[in-house]
C-alpha positions as CSV (number, residue, x, y, z in Angstrom):
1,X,-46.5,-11.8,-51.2
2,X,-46.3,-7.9,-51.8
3,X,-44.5,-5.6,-49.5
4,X,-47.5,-4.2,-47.9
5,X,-49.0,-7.9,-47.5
6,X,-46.0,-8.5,-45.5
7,X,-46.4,-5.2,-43.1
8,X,-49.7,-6.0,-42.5
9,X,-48.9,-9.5,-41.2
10,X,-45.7,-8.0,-39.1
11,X,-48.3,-5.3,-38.2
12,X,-50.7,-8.2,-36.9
13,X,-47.7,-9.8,-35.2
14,X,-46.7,-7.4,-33.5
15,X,-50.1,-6.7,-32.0
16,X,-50.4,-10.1,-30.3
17,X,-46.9,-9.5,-28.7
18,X,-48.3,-6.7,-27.0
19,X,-51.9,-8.2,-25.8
20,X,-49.9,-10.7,-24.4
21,X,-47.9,-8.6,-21.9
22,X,-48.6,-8.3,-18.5
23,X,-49.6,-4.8,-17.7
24,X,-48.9,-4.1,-13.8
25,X,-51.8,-2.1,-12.0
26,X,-49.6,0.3,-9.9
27,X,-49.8,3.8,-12.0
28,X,-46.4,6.1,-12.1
29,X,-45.9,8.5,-9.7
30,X,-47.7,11.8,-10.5
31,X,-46.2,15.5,-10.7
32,X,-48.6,17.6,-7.9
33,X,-51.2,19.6,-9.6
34,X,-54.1,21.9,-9.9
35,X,-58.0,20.5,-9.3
36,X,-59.0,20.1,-13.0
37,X,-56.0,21.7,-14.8
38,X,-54.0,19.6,-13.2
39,X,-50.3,20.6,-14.7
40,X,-52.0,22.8,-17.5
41,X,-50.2,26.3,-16.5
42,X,-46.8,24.4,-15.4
43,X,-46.7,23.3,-19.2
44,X,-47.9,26.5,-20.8
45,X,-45.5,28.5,-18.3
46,X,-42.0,26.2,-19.4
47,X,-42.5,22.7,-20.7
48,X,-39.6,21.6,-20.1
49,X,-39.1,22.8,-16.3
50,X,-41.9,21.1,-16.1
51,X,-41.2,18.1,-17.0
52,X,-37.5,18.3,-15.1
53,X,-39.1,19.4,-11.6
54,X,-41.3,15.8,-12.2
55,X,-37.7,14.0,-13.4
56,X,-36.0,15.2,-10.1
57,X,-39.2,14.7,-8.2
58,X,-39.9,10.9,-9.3
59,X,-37.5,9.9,-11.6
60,X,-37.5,8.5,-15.3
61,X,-41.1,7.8,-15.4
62,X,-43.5,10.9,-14.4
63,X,-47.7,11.4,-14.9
64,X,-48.8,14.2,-15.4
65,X,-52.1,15.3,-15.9
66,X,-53.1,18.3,-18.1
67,X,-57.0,18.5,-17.9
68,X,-58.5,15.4,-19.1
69,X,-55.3,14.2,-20.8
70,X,-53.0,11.8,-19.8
71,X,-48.8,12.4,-20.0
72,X,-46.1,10.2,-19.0
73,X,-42.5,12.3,-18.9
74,X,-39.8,9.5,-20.3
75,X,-36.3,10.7,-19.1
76,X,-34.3,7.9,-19.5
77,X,-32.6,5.5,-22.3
78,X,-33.8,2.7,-21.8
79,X,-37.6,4.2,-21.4
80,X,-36.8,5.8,-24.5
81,X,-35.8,3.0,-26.2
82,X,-38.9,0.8,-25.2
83,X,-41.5,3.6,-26.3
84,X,-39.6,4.8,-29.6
85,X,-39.0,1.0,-31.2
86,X,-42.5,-0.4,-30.9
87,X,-44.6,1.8,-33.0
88,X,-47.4,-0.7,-32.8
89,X,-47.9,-0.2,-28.8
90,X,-46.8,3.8,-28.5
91,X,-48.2,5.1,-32.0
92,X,-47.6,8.6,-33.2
93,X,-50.6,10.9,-31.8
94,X,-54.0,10.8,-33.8
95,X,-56.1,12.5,-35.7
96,X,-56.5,15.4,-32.8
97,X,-52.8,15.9,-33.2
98,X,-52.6,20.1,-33.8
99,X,-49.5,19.7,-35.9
100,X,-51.6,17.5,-38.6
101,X,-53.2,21.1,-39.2
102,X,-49.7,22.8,-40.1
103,X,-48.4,19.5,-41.9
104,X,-51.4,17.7,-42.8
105,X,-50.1,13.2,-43.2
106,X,-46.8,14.1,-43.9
107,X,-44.1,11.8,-42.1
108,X,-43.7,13.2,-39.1
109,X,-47.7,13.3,-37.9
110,X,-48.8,10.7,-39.9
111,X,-50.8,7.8,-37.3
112,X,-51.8,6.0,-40.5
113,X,-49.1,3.1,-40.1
114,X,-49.8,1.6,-43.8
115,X,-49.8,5.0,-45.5
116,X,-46.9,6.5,-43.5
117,X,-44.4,3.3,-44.1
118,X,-45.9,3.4,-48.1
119,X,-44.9,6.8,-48.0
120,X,-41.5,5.8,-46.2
121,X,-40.5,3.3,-48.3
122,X,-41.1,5.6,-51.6
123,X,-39.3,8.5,-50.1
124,X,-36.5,6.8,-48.7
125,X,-34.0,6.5,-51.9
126,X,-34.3,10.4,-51.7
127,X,-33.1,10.4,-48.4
128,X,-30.1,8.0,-48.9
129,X,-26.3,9.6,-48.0
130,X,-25.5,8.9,-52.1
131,X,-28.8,11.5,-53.3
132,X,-28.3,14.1,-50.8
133,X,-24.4,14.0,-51.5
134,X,-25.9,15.7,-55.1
135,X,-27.2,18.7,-53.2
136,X,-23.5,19.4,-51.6
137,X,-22.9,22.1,-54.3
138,X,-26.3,23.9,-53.5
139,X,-25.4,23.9,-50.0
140,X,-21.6,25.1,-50.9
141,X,-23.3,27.8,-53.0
142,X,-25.6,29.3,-49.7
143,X,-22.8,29.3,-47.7
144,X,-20.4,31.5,-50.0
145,X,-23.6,33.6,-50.2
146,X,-23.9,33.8,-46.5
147,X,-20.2,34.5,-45.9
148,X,-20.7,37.1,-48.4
149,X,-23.2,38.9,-46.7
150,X,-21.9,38.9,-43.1
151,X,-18.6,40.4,-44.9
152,X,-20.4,43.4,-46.9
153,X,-22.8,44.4,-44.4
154,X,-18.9,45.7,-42.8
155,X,-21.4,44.9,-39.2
156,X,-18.0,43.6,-37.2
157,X,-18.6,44.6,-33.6
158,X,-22.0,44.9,-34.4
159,X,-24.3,42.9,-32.6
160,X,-26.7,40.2,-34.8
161,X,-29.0,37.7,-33.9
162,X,-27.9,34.9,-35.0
163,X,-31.2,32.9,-34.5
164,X,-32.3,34.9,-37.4
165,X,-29.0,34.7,-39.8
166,X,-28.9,31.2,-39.5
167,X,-32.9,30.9,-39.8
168,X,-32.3,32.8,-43.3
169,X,-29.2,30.8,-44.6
170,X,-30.6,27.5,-43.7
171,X,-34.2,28.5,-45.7
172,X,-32.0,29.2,-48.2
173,X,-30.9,26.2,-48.6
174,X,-33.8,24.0,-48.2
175,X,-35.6,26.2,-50.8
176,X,-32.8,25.8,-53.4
177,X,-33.0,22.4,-52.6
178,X,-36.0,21.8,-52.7
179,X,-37.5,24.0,-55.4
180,X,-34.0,25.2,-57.0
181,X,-34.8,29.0,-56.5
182,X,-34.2,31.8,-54.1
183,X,-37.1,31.4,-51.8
184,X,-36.3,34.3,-49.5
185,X,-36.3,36.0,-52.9
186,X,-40.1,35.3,-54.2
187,X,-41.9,33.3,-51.5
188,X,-43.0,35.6,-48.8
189,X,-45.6,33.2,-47.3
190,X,-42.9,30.5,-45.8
191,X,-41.0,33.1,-44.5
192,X,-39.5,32.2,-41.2
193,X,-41.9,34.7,-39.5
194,X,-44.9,32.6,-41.4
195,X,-43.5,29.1,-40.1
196,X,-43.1,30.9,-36.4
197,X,-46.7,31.6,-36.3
198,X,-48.2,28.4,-37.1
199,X,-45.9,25.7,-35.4
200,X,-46.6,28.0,-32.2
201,X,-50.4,28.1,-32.4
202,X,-49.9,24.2,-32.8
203,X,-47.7,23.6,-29.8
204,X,-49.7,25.8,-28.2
205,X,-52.7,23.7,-28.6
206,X,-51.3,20.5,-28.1
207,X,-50.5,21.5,-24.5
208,X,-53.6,22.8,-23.7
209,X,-56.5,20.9,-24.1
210,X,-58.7,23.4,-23.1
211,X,-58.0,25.8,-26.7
212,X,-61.2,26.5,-28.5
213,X,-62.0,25.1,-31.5
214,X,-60.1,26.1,-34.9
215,X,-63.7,27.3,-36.3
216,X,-63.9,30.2,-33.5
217,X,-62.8,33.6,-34.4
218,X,-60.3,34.2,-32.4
219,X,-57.6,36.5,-33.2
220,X,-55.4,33.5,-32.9
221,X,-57.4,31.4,-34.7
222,X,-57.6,33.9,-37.9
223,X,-53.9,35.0,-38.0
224,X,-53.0,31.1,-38.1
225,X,-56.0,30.8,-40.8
226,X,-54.6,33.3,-42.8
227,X,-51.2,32.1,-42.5
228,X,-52.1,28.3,-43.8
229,X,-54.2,29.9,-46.6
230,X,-51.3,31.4,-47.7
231,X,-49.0,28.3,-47.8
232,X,-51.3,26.0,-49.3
233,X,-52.1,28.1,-52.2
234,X,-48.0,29.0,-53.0
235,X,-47.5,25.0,-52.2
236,X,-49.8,23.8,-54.4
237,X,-49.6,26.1,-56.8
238,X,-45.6,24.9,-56.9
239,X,-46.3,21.2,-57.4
240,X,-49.5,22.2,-60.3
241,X,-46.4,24.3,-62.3
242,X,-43.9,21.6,-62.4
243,X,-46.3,19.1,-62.8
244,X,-47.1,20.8,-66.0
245,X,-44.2,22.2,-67.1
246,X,-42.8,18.6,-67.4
247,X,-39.5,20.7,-66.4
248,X,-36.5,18.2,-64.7
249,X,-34.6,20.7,-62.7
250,X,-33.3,17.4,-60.4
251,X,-34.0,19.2,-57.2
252,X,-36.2,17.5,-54.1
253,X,-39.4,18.5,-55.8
254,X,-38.4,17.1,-58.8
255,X,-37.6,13.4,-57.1
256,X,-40.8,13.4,-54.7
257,X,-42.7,14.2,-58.2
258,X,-40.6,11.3,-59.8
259,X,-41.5,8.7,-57.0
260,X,-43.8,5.5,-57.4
261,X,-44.8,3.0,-54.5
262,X,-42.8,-0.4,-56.0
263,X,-46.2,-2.7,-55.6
264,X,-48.5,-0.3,-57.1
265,X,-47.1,1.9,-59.7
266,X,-48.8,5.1,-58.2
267,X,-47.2,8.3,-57.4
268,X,-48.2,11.0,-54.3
269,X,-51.0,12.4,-55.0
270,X,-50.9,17.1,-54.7
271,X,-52.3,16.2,-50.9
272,X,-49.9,14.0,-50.2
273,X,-46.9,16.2,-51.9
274,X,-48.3,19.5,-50.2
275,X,-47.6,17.8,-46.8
276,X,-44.5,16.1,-47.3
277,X,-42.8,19.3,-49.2
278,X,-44.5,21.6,-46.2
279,X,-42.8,19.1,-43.6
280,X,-39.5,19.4,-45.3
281,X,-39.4,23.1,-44.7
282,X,-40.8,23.7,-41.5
283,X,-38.3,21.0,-40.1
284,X,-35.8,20.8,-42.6
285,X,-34.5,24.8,-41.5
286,X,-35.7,25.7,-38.7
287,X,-33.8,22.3,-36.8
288,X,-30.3,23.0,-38.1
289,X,-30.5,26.6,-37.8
290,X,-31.2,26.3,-33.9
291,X,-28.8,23.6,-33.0
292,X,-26.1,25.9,-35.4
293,X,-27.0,29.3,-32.9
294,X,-27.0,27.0,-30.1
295,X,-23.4,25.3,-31.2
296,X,-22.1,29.2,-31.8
297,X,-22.9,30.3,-28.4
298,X,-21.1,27.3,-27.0
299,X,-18.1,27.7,-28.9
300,X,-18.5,31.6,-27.4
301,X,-18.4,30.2,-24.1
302,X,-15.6,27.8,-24.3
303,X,-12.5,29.5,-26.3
304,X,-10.5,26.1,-25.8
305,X,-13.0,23.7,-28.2
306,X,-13.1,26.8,-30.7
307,X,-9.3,26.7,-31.0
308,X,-9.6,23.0,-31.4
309,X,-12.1,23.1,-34.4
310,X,-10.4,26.6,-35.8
311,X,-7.0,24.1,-36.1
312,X,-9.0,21.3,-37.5
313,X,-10.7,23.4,-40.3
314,X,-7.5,25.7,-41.0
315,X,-5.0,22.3,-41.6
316,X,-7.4,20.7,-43.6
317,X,-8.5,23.9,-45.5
318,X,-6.4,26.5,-45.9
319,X,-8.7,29.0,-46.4
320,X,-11.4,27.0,-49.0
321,X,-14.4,25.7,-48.7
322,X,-14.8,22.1,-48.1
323,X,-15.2,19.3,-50.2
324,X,-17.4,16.1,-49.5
325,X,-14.8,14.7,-48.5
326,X,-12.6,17.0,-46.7
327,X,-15.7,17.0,-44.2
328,X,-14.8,13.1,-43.8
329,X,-11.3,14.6,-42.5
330,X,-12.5,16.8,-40.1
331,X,-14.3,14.7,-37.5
332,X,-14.0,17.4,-34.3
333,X,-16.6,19.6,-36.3
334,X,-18.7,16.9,-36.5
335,X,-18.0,15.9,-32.8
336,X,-18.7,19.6,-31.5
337,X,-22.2,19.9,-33.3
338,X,-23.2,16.8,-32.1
339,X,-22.1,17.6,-28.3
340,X,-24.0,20.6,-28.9
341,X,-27.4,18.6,-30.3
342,X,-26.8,16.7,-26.9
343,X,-27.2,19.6,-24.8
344,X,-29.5,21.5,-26.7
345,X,-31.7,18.7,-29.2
346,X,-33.8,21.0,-31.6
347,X,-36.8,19.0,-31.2
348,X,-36.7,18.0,-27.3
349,X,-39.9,16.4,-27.2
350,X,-40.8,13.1,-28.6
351,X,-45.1,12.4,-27.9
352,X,-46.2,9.4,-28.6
353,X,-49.9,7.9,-27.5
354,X,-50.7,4.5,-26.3
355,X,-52.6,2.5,-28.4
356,X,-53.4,-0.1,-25.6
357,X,-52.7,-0.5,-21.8
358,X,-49.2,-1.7,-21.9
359,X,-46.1,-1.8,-19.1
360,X,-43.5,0.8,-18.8
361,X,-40.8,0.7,-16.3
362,X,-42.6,-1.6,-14.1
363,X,-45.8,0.8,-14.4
364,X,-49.1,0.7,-16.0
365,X,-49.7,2.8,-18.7
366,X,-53.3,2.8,-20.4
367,X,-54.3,3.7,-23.4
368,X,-54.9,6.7,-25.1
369,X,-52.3,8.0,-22.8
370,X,-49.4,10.7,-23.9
371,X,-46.0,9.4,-23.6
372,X,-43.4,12.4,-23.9
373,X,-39.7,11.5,-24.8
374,X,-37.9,14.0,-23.3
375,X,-34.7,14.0,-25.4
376,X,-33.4,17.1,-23.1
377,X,-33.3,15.5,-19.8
378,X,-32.2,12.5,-21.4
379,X,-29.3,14.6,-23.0
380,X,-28.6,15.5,-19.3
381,X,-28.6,11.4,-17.8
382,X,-26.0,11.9,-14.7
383,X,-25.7,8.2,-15.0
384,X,-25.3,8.0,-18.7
385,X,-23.2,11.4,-19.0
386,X,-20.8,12.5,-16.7
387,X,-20.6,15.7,-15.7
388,X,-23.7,16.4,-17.9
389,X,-24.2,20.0,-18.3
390,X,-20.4,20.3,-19.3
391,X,-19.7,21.1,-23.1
392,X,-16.9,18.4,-24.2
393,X,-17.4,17.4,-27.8
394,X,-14.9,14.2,-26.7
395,X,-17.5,12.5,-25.6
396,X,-18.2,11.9,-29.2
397,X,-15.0,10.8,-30.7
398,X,-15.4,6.8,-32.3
399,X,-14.0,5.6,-29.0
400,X,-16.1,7.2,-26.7
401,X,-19.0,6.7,-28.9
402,X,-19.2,2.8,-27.9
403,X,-19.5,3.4,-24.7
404,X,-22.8,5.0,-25.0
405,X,-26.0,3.3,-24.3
406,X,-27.9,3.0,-27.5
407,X,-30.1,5.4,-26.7
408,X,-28.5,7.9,-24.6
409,X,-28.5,10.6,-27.6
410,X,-31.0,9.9,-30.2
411,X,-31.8,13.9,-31.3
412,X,-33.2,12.2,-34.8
413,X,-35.4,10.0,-32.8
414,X,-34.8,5.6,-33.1
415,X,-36.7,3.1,-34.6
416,X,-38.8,2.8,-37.6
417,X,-39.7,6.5,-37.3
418,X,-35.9,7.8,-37.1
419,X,-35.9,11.2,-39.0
420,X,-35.7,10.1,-42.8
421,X,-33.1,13.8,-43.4
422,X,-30.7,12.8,-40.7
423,X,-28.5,13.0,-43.5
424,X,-29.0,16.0,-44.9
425,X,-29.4,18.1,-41.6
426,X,-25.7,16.8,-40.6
427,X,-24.1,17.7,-44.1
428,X,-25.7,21.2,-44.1
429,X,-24.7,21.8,-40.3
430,X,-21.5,20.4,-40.7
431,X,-20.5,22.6,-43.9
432,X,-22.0,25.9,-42.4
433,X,-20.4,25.5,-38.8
434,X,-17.1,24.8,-41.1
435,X,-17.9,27.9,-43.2
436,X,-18.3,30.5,-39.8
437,X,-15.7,29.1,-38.0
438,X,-13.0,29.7,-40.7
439,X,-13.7,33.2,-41.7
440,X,-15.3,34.5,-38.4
441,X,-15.6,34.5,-34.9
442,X,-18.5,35.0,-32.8
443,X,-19.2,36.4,-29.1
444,X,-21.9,36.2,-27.2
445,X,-23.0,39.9,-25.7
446,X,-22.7,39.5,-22.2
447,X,-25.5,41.5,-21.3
448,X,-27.8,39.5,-23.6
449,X,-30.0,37.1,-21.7
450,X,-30.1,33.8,-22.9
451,X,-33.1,31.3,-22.1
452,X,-33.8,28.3,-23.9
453,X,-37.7,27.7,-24.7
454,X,-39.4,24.4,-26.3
455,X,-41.7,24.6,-28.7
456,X,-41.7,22.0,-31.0
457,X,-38.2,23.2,-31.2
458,X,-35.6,24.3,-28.8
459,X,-35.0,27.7,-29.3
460,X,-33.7,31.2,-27.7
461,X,-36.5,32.9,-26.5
462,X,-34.9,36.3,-26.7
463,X,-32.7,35.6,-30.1
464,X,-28.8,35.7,-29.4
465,X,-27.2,38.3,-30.3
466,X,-23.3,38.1,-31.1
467,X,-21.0,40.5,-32.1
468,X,-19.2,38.6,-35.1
469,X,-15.2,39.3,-35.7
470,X,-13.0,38.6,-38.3
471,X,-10.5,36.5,-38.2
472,X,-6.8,37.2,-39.3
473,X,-6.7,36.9,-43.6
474,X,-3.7,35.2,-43.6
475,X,-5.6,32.1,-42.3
476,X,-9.8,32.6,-43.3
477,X,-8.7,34.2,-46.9
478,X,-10.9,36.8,-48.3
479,X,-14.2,37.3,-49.8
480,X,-13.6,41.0,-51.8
């Protein structure tokens, strides 16, 4: 039996588990509303106060209605856990999903279980902590290039966004990665200000399903026309080159090009490559660079944890860069980004639809409903984190670690669908939080305004601008 014989039939299994539940008839309490838009403007206004006013309101489990659509806020663990680990009953959202238009059937939008997990399985050596361990001296190479930079532009007491300088280091990286080339350099069309434009016309649509159809000529609707035009001729024009070049530059490209499914022989079609390679970058930067702003405003805010990591990285350094396995030896860096993915996850919201009426925390759920994960109230679980909107990276040393419930902090998702570059998003962030810590520091400007805003990411709504400081020479070294 092949290995997609043997999905199919654990497919088909899984199936009859779930008709066979008994789904309760009592509905989850709903968040109060407007007569036909029901909570249309709440969402459109702030998403995620939305979704916290219905958590304080009702608890873990909240409906809410936005027009004709159905959504269920999920704010705790265990809720989390349920929804997230059977992919048969809470399936990622269909065809109608507006992200598909941005990333086409890549991974993360995919609702096509047998092509996604054929996809999956092919990718997944890539992915592995062995292959992206190759791409450390890449990432090494970005980050002397950013330290660089912040050093010759002489901006010290300046104010920067920071947003925006780790937006730029981290596309850096992914493009070298990816495509082993400068791609702020030549590839204007995936800038970050290209990327902003069309995830925010998707996210935009997916909470309001009242948006008039892509075909209308809106002035939204052509600027995020024009926009995917541009990408899809530089990406496939990318993947025709090297496909004809027959060029092995062992980059990401170069592996997805390399990749066959192990019962067929066949590799990704251009389609297929186009999304995957476009999903790479529009979540592959943007993710790390706002949970690294996020983590650098903390660290602004709380002078004891940045003397704490500052020690860390200036025993075990000395004033170089690390190595693989110098990173192994610094655990509180690790500890502090992850505290910081806790409070501020870069992808808060998890949707997910119902493919059949099923239970949830006691309550009925039908199909074709929305289920929303809400990793940022989970993040912020009085009962699963104490003291929950303070910043203490202890709460991730190994110790404390198994005390959490197993899915109190899931920022790369759980299940079959956890995020397949979990592994390079930590290596990168840990390296480039390493890298600013040791030769700078960084302060918040207190009459900056800081509000966070979800997307499909968790950003700064007005940027966050830092003055950046160097530290003494005789401990971060010097880059003349």
């Amino acid at each position: 039996m092949n290995t997609a014989s043997r999905e199919t039939m654990a497919k088909a299994r899984s199936q009859r588990r779930a008709a066979q539940v008994a789904v309760p008839e009592q509905l989850a309490p709903a968040a109060t509303g407007l007569p036909v838009l029901g909570n249309v403007l709440d969402f459109r206004r702030d998403i995620l106060r939305a979704l916290r006013l219905g958590w304080d309101m009702h608890g873990d489990l909240v409906r809410h209605r936005l027009g004709p659509v159905t959504v269920y806020g999920v704010s705790s663990p265990a809720l989390a856990g349920e929804v997230l680990t059977n992919s048969t009953v809470f399936g990622k959202l269909g065809p109608d999903n507006p992200l598909r238009l941005v990333l086409g059937d890549g991974l993360l939008t995919s609702s096509d279980h047998e092509s996604w997990m054929r996809n999956r399985r092919m990718m997944q050596p890539i992915y592995t902590k062995q292959s992206i361990s190759s791409m450390y001296d890449t990432m090494v190479a970005c980050a002397e290039e950013m330290l660089k930079q912040l050093h010759s532009a002489r901006c010290y007491g300046d104010a920067l966004d920071m947003h925006k300088v780790m937006m730029r280091v981290t596309l850096d990286i992914v493009g070298r990665c990816m495509f082993s080339t400068h791609v702020q350099d030549s590839i204007d069309s995936i800038s970050p200000d290209a990327i902003d434009i069309a995830v925010n016309y998707a996210f935009s649509r997916l909470q309001n399903p009242f948006s008039p159809p892509l075909s209308w000529p809106t002035p939204a609707n052509r600027r995020f026309r024009n926009v995917m035009k541009d990408v899809d001729e530089l990406m496939f024009r990318l993947i025709r080159e090297r496909r004809r070049s027959g060029e092995h530059r062992q980059d990401l490209l170069d592996m997805l090009l390399s990749m066959r499914d192990a019962d067929t022989g066949v590799g990704m079609t251009d389609k297929e490559l186009r999304d995957e390679v476009i999903t790479t970058f529009a979540a592959g930067h943007e993710t790390t660079a706002i949970t690294l702003t996020w983590t650098l405003y903390l660290l602004s805010r709380h002078p004891q944890v940045l003397r704490r990591l500052e020690a860390e990285v200036d025993q075990v350094l000395g004033g170089r860069l690390p190595t693989l396995e110098d990173m192994q030896r610094m655990p509180y860096s690790l500890q502090v980004f992850e505290e910081s993915m806790r409070l501020y996850p870069s992808a808060p919201i998890v949707p997910r639809l119902t493919t059949t009426d099923t239970s949830l925390g006691g309550f009925r759920v039908p199909a074709g409903s929305r289920v929303l994960v809400n990793l940022y109230n989970i993040g912020r679980h009085g009962r699963h984190w104490p003291d929950p909107e303070r910043f203490d990276p202890d709460r991730f040393s190994v110790e404390a670690k198994k005390q959490h419930h197993r899915y109190a902090y899931i920022p790369f998702g759980a299940g079959p669908h956890l995020c397949i570059g979990k592994h390079f998003a930590l290596m990168e962030a840990q390296l480039l939080l390493i890298a600013l810590v040791q030769h700078y520091e960084f302060r918040h400007v207190p009459t900056h305004r800081v509000v966070d805003v979800a997307s499909i990411t968790l950003r700064p709504r007005y940027g966050m601008l830092m003055t950046i400081h160097e530290r003494r020479r005789d401990v971060a070294g010097s880059f003349e």
